[in-house]
N, C-alpha and C positions, 0 to 999 in steps of 0.2 A: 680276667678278674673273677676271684667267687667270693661270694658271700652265703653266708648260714647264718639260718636260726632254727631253734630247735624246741620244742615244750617238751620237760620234763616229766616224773612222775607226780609232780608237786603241783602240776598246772602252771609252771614259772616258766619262764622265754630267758632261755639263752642263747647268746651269737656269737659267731666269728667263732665253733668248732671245728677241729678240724675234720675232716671227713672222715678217716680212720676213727675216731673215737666218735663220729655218729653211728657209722655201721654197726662196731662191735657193742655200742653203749646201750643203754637200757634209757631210753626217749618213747613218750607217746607215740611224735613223731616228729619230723624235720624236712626242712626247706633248703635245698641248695640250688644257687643258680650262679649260674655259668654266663658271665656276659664279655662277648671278645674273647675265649678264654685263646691262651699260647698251646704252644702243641704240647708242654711240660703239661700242665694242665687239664690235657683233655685225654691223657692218660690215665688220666685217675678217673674216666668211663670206664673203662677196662680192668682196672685194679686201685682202689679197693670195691668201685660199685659193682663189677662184674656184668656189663649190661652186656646183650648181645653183638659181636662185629658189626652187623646188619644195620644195627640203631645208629649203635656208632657214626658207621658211613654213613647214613643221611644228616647226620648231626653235620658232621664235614663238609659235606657237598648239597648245601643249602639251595633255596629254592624252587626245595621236590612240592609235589601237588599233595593238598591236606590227606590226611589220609590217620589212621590208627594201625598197629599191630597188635597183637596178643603173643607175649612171654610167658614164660611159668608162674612167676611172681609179678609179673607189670604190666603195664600197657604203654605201649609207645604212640605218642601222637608227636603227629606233624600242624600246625596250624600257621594261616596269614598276616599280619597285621599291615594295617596300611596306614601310610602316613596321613597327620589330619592338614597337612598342606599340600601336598600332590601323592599323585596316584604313582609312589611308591609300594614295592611289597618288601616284608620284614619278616621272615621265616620265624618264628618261635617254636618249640620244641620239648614234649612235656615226657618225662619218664614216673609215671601214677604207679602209685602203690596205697594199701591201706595207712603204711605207717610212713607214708615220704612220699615228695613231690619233687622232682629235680628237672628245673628247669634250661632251656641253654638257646641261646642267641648270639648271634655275631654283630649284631647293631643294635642299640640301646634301647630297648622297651618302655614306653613310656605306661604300658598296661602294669607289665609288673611291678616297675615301680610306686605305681600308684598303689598299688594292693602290697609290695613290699612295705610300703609306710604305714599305713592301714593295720593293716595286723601286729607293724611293733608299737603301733599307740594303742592296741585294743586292749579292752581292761576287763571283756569277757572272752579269755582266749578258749573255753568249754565248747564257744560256739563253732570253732574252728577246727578243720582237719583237712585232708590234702586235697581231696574231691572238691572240697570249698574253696581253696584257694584257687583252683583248676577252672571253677564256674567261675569266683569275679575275675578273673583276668580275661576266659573269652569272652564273656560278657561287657565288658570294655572293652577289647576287638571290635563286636559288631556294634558296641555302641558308634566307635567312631568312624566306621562306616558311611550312616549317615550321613554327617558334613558333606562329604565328598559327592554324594551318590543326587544330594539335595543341590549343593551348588554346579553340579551338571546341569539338571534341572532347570533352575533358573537362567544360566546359558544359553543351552535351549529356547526358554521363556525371551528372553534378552534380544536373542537371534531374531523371532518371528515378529518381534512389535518395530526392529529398525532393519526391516529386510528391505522396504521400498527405497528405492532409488542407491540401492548398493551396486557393487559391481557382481555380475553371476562368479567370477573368478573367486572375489573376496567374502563371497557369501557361503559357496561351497569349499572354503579352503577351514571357514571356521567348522563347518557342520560334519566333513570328514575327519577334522581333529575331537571335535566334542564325540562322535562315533566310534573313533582310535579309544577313548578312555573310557566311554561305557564297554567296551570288548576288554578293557583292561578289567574295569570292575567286577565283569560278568564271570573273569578268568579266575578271580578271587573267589567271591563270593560262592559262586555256583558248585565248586568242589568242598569250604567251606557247612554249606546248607548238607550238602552230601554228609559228611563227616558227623555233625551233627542229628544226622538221621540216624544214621550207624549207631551212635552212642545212645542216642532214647531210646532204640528197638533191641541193643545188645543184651543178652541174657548172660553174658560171661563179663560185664563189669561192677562185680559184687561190691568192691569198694566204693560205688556210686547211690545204692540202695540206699532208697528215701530221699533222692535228691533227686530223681529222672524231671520232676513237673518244673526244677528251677532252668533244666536242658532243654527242656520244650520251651519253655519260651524264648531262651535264644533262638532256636529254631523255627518260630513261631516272626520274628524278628528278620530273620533271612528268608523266610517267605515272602515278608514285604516287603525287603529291600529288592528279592528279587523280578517282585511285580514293578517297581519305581524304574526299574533297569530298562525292563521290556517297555512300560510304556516311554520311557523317556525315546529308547531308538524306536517306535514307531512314528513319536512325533519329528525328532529328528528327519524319518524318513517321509512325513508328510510335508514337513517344510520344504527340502532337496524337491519333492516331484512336485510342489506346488509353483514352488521360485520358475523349476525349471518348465511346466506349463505354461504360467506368463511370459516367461520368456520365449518362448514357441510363436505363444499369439502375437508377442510385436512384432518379432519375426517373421510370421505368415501376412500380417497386417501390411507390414511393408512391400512382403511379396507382391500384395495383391496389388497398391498402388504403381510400385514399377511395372507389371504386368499390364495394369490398365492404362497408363504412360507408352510403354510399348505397343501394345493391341492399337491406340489411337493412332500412332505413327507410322505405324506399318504401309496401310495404304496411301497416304500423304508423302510418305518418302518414295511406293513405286511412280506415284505421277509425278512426284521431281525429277525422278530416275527416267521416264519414258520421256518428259519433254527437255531430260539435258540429253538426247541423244544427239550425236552431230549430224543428223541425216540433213542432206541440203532441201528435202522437198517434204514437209510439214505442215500440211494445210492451218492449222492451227498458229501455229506461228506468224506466220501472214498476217490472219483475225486485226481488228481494229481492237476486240474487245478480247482475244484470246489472254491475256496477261490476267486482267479483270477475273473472265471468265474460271480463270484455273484455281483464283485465289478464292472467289466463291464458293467453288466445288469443292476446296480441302475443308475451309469452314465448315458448309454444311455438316460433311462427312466427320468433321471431328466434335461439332456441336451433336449431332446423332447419334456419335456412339456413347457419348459423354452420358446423353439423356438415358441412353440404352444400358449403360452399366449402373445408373445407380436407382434404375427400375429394380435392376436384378440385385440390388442391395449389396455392392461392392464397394462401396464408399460408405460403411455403418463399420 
């Protein structure tokens, strides 16, 4: 599907031209956008707009990483959008020039529609040009950012206050999935901030002059999304080696009782072992008091070592 609008030399908003008579026409400037378009459709990159193969093909073969080029007449950018329900990615696609902005996506933008409506209700269209439509729409990318980057966060948050008496299996199955989608985010955003660096330090995007401080703050914007990132997978990986420390310690805890259960037994099981021998001549055996006698001596011995280990604070 495409749609157009276009401001004339009158300052009036026309729509729904067709693209051969925006090119050759005589417009301020114009908006086309490309959304799903058919392959009939995305011919008309080619001819009448004449944009290069190159663009083209990444227009096609969607899901390349942010990035800009420089044409004769344009700039080509590549940008993400993410869903504000999950950590999908949404390729958008921006072909900038002074006097046109031509956008193109294969799944439905909720950025530019938003900014599509916006501009056909605006009643001060002077204030408008293509560079401006170009900032609210990233500008609404990384706004919606957030949600996503924030409800990890609390996740996160979520995870570490009901981490007691979970199971380690279901504790690190949540913290490696919430890790899986900050590496998603990270995948985004981080080339994103890049692309945005490009643009406010670029000296070859003349059609942006007097606007670079409204691109800094997007980028100003992706700097702290992408400090929320980092610290999120640190906490993340604070909780993982915290869980799994306590877990260690009951673990060792219990070592240490079965060890001390062992260590007690050890010698009490050889004098079971020495006097089930079947030898027929064991003076012991004989004894009036030898049965007595043996049953004493394990006592003792396991009342002793008993005392003995929790001298040595094996039972703390």
């Amino acid at each position: 599907m495409i749609k157009t609008i276009a401001i004339n030399q009158n300052q009036e908003m026309v729509k729904d031209i067709e693209i051969s008579q925006l090119v050759h026409g005589e417009y301020l400037w114009y908006w086309i956008d490309f959304h799903h378009p058919s392959k009939e459709e995305i011919e008309l990159l080619r001819t009448p707009l004449s944009f290069h193969p190159l663009a083209i093909e990444d227009c096609i073969h969607h899901l390349q990483r942010p990035k800009l080029d420089y044409y004769e007449n344009y700039t080509f950018f590549v940008t993400q959008a993410l869903s504000k329900k999950m950590i999908e990615r949404e390729e958008v696609n921006f072909f900038l020039s002074r006097n046109y902005i031509v956008t193109f996506h294969h799944k439905s933008s909720v950025e530019i529609d938003e900014v599509w409506n916006r501009l056909s209700q605006s009643t001060s269209l002077a204030q408008w040009d293509p560079s401006h439509v170009f900032y609210h729409v990233l500008d609404k990318m990384v706004d919606n950012y957030f949600p996503l980057v924030n409800q990890i966060d609390d996740i996160l948050n979520e995870i570490d206050e009901n981490s007691k008496g979970r199971s380690m299996e279901s504790l690190l199955k949540d913290l490696f999935d919430t890790r899986h989608d900050l590496l998603s985010l990270r995948h985004t955003i981080s080339p994103m901030r890049d692309l945005l660096y490009r643009i406010i330090n670029s000296q070859r995007l003349t059609s942006m002059e007097g606007k670079i401080a409204y691109f800094s703050d997007i980028y100003d914007h992706l700097l702290k999304l992408t400090e929320m990132i980092e610290a999120s997978r640190e906490l993340a990986t604070d909780i993982r080696d915290s869980y799994i420390s306590i877990n260690s310690n009951e673990t060792n805890h219990v070592m240490k009782v079965l060890t001390v259960i062992t260590t007690i037994f050890m010698p009490l099981t050889f004098i079971v072992g020495v006097y089930g021998m079947n030898f027929q001549y064991m003076p012991e055996l004989t004894w009036k008091y030898g049965y007595l006698g043996a049953l004493i001596i394990m006592v003792v011995i396991a009342v002793g070592m008993t005392v003995w280990f929790m001298k040595k604070g094996w039972f703390k």
